[in-house]
C-alpha positions in Angstrom: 0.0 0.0 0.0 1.5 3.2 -1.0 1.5 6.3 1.6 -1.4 9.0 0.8 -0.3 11.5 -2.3 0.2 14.9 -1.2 -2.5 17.7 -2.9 -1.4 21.0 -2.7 -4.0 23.6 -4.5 -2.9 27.3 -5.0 -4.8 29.8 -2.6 -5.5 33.2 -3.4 -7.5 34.3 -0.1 -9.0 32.6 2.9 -12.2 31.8 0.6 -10.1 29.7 -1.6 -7.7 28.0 1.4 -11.0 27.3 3.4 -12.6 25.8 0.5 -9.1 23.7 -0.7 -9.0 22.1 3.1 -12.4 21.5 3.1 -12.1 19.6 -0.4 -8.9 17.4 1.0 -6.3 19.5 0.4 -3.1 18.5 2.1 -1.0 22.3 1.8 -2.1 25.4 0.3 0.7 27.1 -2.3 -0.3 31.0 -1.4 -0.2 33.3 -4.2 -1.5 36.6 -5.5 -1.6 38.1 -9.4 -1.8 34.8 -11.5 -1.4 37.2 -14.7 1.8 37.1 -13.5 1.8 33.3 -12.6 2.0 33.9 -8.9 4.0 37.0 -7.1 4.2 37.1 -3.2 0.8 37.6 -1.3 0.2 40.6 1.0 1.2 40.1 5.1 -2.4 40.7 5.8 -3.4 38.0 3.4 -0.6 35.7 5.1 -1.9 36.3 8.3 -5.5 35.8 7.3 -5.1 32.5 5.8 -2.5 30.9 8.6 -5.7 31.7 11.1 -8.3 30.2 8.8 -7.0 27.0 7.9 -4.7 24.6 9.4 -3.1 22.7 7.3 0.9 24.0 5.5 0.7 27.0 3.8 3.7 27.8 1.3 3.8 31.4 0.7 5.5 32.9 -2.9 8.4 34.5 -2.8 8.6 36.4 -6.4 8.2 40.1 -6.5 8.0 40.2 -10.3 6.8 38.2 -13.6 9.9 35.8 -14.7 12.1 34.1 -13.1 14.9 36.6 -12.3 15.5 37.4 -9.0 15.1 41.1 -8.8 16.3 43.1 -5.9 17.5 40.4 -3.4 17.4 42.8 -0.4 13.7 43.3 -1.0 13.5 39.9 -1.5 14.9 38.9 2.0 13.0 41.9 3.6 9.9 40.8 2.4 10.4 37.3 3.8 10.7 38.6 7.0 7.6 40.2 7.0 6.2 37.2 6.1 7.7 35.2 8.8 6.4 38.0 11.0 2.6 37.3 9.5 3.2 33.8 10.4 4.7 32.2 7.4 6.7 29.5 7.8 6.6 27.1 4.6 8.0 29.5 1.3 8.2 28.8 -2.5 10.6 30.7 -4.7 13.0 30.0 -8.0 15.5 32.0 -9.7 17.5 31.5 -12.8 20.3 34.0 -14.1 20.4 35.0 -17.7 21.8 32.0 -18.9 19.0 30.3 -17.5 21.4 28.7 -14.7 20.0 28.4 -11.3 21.1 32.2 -9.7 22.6 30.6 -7.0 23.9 33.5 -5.7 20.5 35.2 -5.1 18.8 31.2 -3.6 21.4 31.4 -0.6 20.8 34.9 0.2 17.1 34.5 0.6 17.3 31.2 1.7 19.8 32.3 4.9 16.9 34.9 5.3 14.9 31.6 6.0 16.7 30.3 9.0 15.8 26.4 8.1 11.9 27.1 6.8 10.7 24.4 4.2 10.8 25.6 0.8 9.9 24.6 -2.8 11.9 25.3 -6.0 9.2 26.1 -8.2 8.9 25.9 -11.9 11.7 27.9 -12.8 13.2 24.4 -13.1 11.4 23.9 -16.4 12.7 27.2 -18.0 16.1 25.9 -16.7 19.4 25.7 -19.2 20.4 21.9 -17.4 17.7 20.6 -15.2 20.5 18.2 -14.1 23.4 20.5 -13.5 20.5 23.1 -11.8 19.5 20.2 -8.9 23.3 19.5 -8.5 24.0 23.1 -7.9 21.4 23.4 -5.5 21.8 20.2 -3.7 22.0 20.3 0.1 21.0 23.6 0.4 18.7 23.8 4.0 15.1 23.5 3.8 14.6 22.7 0.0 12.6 19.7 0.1 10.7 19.7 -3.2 10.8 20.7 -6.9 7.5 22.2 -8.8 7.5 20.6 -12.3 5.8 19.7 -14.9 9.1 18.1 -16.3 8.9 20.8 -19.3 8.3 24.4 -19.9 5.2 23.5 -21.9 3.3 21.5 -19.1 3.4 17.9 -18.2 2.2 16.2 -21.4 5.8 17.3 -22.5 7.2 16.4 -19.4 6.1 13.1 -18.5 9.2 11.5 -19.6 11.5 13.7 -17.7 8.9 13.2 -14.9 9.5 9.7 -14.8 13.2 9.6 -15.4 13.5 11.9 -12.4 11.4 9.7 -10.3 13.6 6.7 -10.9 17.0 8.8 -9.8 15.0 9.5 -6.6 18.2 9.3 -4.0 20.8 10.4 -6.0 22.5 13.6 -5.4 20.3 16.3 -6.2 17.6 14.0 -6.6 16.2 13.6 -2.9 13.6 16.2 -3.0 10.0 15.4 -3.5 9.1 15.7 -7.1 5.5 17.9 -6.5 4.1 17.6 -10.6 2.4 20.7 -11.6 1.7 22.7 -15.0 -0.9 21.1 -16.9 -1.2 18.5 -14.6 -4.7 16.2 -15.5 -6.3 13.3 -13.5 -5.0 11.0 -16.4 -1.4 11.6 -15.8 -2.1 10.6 -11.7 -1.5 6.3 -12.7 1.5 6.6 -14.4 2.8 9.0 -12.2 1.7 7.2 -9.1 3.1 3.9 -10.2 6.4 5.6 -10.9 6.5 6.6 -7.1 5.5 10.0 -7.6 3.2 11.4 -4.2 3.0 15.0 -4.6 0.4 16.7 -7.2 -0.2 21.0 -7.2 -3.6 22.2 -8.5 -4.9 25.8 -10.3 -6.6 25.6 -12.7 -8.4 22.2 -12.2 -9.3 23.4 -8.6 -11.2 26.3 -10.2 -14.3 24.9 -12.6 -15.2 28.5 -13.0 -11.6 29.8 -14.3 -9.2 32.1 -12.2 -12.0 34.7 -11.6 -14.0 32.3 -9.6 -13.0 31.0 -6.3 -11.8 27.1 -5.5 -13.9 24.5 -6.0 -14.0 22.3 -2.5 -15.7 19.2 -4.6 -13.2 19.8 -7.3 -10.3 19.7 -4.9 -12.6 16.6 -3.5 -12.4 14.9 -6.7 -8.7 15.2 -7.2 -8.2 13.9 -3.8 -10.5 10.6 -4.4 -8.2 10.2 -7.7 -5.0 10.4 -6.0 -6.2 8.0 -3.2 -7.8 5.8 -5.9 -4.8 5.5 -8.2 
């Protein structure tokens, strides 16, 4: 018997993290401006959702659309503020114009962090060398998962990568939780599943009524059934 899947569904306010736990929801990824696919929330908005729910919440840490860094400082700054609001799970990805990981800028705002969970989000996919990008970022403290659909162009592409990843799954800069997201659909869940895979991100497919309309708890609900049936 395999251990539950993880379902993590992307939050926008308390409406849609009450709504995600209520459907089965096992962590909220907390976001604001999807036109820009997901800059950091407001503190307010932190706080807000930390009191209304109670399972993890992994708050955004990108201050602009792409997946340059920006102004570090700010960066760090503003991750203190969300500590401060009660954050304590992150999300964040930077590459440097050759589409390298910016190591540089992931340390400093990771030190910022002082040993908080965080994901490396889907930056991976726009990355130069997916391989040479986990080696480079490999043992760095609290990075426990990568956001991927194996491919820039969602997860159709990327199920190869996907699985190939899931088989190196120990290696050096291969212990982190593969979390599948971008284009993700319920019938990708077997073959990822029976490759090993546990962790699956939701948008879109949480929200029947598109990104102006809040989370669906019985869509959330069906995604969880799915990844307990599969």
């Amino acid at each position: 018997m395999s251990k539950r899947a993880v379902l993590e569904v992307i939050a926008l306010d308390t409406e849609d993290a009450v709504a995600a736990q209520a459907g089965g929801a096992d962590r909220l990824e907390l976001v604001t401006d999807m036109a820009a696919d997901g800059l950091t929330p407001s503190t307010t908005t932190v706080a807000a959702v930390r009191a209304a729910v109670d399972i993890p919440v992994r708050v955004m840490l990108r201050l602009c659309d792409g997946f340059a860094a920006g102004d570090v400082e700010r960066l760090v700054e503003t991750a203190g503020h969300l500590r401060e609001a009660g954050a304590d799970e992150f999300v964040l990805g930077f590459l440097d114009a050759d589409g390298e990981a910016d190591l540089a800028a992931v340390e400093r705002v990771v030190a910022g962090l002082d040993g908080c969970a965080w994901t490396f989000h889907r930056a991976i996919d726009r990355a130069a060398d997916r391989d040479a990008l986990r080696k480079r970022l490999d043992g760095l403290p609290g990075l426990d998962a990568y956001l991927t659909a194996g491919s820039a162009a969602g997860v159709d592409d990327g199920l190869p990568t996907l699985l190939a990843e899931a088989e190196r799954g120990g290696e050096p800069g291969y212990e982190q939780r593969i979390l599948v997201g971008g284009g993700l659909r319920l019938d990708h869940v077997p073959r990822l599943r029976s490759a090993g895979i546990d962790a699956f991100h939701i948008g879109g497919a949480a929200r029947p009524g598109g990104w102006q309309a809040p989370v669906s708890a019985a869509a959330v609900a069906g995604w969880r059934a799915a990844l307990d049936d599969a």
